[in-house]
Each structure stands twice: as C-alpha cells, then as structure tokens.
Backbone as JSON Lines, residues from 0, in Angstrom:
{"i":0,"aa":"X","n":[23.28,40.41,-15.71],"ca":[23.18,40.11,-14.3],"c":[23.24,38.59,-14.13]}
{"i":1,"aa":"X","n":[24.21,38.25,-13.44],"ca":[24.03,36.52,-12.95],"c":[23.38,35.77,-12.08]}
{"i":2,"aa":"X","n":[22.9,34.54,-12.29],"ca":[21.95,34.57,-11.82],"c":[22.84,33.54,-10.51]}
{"i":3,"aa":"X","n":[21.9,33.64,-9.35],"ca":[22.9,32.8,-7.69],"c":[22.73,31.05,-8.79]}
{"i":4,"aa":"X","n":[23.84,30.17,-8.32],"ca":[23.96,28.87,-8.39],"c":[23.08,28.4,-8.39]}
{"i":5,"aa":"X","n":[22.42,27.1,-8.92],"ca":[21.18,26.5,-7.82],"c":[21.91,25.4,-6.7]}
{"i":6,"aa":"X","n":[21.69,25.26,-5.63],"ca":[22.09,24.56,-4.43],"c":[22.93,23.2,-4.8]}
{"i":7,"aa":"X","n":[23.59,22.75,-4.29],"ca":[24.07,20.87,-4.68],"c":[23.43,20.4,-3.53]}
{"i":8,"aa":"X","n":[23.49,18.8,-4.27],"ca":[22.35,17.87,-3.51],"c":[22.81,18.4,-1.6]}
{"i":9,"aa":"X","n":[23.41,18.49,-1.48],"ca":[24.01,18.37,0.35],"c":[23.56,19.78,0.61]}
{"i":10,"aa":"X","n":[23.56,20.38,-0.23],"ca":[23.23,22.04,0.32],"c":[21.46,22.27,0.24]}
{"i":11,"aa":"X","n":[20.83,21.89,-0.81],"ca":[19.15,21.25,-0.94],"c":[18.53,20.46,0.13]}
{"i":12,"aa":"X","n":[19.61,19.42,0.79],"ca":[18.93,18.56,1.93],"c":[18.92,19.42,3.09]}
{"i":13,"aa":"X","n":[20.63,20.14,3.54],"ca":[20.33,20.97,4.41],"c":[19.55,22.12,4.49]}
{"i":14,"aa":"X","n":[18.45,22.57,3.24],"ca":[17.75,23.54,3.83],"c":[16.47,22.65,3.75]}
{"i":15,"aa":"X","n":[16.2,21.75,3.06],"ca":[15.23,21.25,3.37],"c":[15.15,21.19,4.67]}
{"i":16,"aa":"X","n":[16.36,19.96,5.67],"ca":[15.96,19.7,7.21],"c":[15.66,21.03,7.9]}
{"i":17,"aa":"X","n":[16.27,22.28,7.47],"ca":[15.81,23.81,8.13],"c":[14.39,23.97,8.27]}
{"i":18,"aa":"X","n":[14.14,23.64,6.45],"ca":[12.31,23.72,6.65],"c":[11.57,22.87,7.46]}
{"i":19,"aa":"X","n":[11.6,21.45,7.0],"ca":[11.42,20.42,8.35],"c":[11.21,20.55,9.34]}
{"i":20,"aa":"X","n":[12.59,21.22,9.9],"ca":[12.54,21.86,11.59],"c":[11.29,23.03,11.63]}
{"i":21,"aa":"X","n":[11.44,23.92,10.94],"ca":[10.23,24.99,10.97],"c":[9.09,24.67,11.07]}
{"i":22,"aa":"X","n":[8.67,23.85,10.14],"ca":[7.32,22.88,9.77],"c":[6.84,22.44,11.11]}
{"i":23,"aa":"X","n":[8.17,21.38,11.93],"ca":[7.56,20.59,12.94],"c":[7.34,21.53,14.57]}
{"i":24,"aa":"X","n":[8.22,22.4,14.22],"ca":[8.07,23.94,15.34],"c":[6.82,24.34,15.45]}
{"i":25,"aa":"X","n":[6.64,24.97,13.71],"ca":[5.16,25.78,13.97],"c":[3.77,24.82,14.25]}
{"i":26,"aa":"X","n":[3.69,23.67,13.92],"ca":[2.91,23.07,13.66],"c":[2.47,21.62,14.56]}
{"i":27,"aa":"X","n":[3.61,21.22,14.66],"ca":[4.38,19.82,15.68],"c":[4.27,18.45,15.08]}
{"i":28,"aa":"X","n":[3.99,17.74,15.87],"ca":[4.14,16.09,15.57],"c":[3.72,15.92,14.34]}
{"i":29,"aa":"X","n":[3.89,15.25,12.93],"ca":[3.25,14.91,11.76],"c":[3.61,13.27,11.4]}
{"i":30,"aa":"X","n":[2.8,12.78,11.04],"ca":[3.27,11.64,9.78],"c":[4.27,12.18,8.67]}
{"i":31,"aa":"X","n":[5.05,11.69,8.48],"ca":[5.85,11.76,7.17],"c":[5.05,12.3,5.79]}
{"i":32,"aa":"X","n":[4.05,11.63,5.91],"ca":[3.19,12.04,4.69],"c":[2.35,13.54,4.6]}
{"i":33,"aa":"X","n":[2.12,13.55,6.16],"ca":[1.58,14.96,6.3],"c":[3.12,16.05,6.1]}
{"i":34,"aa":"X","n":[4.38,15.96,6.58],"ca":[5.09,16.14,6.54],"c":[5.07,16.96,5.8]}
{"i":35,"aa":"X","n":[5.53,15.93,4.13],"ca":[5.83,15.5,2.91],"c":[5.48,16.94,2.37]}
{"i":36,"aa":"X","n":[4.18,16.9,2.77],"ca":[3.01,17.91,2.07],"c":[3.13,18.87,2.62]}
{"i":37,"aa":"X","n":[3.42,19.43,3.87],"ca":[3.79,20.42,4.42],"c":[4.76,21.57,3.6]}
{"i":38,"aa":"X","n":[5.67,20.51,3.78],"ca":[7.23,21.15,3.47],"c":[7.21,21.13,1.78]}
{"i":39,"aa":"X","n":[6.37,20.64,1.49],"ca":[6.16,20.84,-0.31],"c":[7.71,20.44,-1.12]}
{"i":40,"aa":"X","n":[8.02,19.13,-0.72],"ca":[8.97,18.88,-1.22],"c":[8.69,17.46,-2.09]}
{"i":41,"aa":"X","n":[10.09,17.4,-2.69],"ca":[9.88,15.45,-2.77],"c":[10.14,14.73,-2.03]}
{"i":42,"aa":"X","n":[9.39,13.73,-1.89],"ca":[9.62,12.66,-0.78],"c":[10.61,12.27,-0.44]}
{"i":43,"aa":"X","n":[11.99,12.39,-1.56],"ca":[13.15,11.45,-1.06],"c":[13.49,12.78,-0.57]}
{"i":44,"aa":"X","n":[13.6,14.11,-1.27],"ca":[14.72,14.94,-0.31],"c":[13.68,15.09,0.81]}
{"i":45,"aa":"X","n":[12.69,14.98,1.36],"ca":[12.32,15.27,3.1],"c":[12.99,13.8,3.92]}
{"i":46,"aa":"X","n":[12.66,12.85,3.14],"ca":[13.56,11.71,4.09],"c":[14.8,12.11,4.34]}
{"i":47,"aa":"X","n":[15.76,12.5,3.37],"ca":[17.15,12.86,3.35],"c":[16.94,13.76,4.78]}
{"i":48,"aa":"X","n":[16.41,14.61,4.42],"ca":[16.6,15.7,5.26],"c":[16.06,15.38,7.03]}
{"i":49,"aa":"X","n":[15.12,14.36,6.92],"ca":[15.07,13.9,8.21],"c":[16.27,12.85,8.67]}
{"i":50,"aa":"X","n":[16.84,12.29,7.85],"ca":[18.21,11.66,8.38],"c":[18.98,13.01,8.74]}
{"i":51,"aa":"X","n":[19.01,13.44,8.43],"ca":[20.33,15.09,8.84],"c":[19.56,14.99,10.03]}
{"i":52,"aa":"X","n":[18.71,15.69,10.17],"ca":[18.03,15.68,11.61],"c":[18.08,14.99,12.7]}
{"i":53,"aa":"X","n":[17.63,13.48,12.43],"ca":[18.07,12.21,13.04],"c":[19.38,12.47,13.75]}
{"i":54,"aa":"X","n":[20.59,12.63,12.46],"ca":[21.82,12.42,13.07],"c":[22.19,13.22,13.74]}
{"i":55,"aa":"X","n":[21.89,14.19,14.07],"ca":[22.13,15.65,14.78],"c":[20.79,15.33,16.12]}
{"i":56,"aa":"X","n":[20.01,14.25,16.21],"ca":[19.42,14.09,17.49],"c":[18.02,15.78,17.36]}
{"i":57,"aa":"X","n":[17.71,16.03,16.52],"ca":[16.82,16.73,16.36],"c":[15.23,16.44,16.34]}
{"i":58,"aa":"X","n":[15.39,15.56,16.3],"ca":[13.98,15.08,16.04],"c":[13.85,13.64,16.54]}
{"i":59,"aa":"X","n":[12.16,13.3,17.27],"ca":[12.14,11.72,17.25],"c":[10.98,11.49,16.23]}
{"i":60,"aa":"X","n":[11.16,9.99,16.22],"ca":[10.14,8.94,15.73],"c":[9.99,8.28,16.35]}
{"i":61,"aa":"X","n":[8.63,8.36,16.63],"ca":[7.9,6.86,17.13],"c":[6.91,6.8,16.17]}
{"i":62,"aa":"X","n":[6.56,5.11,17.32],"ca":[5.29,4.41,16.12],"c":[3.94,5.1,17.01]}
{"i":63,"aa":"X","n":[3.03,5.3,15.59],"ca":[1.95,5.02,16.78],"c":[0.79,4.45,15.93]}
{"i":64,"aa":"X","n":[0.57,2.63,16.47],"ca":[-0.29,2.11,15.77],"c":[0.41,2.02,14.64]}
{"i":65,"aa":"X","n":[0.14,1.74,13.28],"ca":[0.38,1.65,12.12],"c":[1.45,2.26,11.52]}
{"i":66,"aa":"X","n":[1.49,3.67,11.92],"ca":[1.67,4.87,11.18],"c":[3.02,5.55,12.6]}
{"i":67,"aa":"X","n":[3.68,5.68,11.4],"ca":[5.0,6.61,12.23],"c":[4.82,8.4,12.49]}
{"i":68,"aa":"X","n":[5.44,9.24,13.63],"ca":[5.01,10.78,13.94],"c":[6.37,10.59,14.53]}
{"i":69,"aa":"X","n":[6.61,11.9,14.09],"ca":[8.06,12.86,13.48],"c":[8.07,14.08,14.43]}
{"i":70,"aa":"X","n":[8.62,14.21,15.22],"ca":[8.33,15.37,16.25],"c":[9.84,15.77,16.96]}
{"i":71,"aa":"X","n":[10.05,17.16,17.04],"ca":[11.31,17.73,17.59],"c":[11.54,17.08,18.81]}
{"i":72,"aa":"X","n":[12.72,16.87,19.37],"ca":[13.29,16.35,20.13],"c":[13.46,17.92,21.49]}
C-alpha cells in the first residue's frame, strides 16, 4: 500500500494559512506567539502562512502597545 506524498513547502504553507484562518475564526484576535502555539506549528511556517493571508487581504495586524494582534479581516 502507498503511502500519500508528504506536502511541498507551498502546499504546507497553504494549509497551514487554512489552519490560521480556523484558529483566528474559532478563537479571534491573537499575538503571533499565542498564535504560534495555537496552530502547533513552527514559527517560520505560521509567518509564511500569515503572509499568504496578508496577501489575499485576510487578515489584519495592528499594534497594540508593544505587542502585535492578528485578527480576520
């Protein structure tokens, strides 16, 4: 029996930003770091995956105080 592919980097980011989106749906606004931990990923692929997002206008960032929050658009 064979086993499915594992994903390439562009196909890994886009389901990451899927989860992302889910994460910030069920849950809402986060820090990156709360994020991070959410989505149980590595840090660089949730950034990646919030640029996909970004560029597709899915999501904002603002500052607040110190610390940046990540929230659907």
């Amino acid at each position: 029996m064979a086993t499915a592919p594992s994903p390439t980097g562009i196909e890994q980011i886009g389901e990451t930003a899927g989860h992302v989106w889910r994460v910030l749906s069920e849950i809402g606004p986060l820090s990156p770091t709360k994020l991070t931990k959410e989505v149980d990923a590595p840090k660089d692929l949730v950034m990646q995956a919030l640029g996909w997002l970004a560029r597709e206008d899915k999501i904002a960032i603002e500052e607040d105080g110190r610390t940046k929050v990540i929230s659907l658009v």
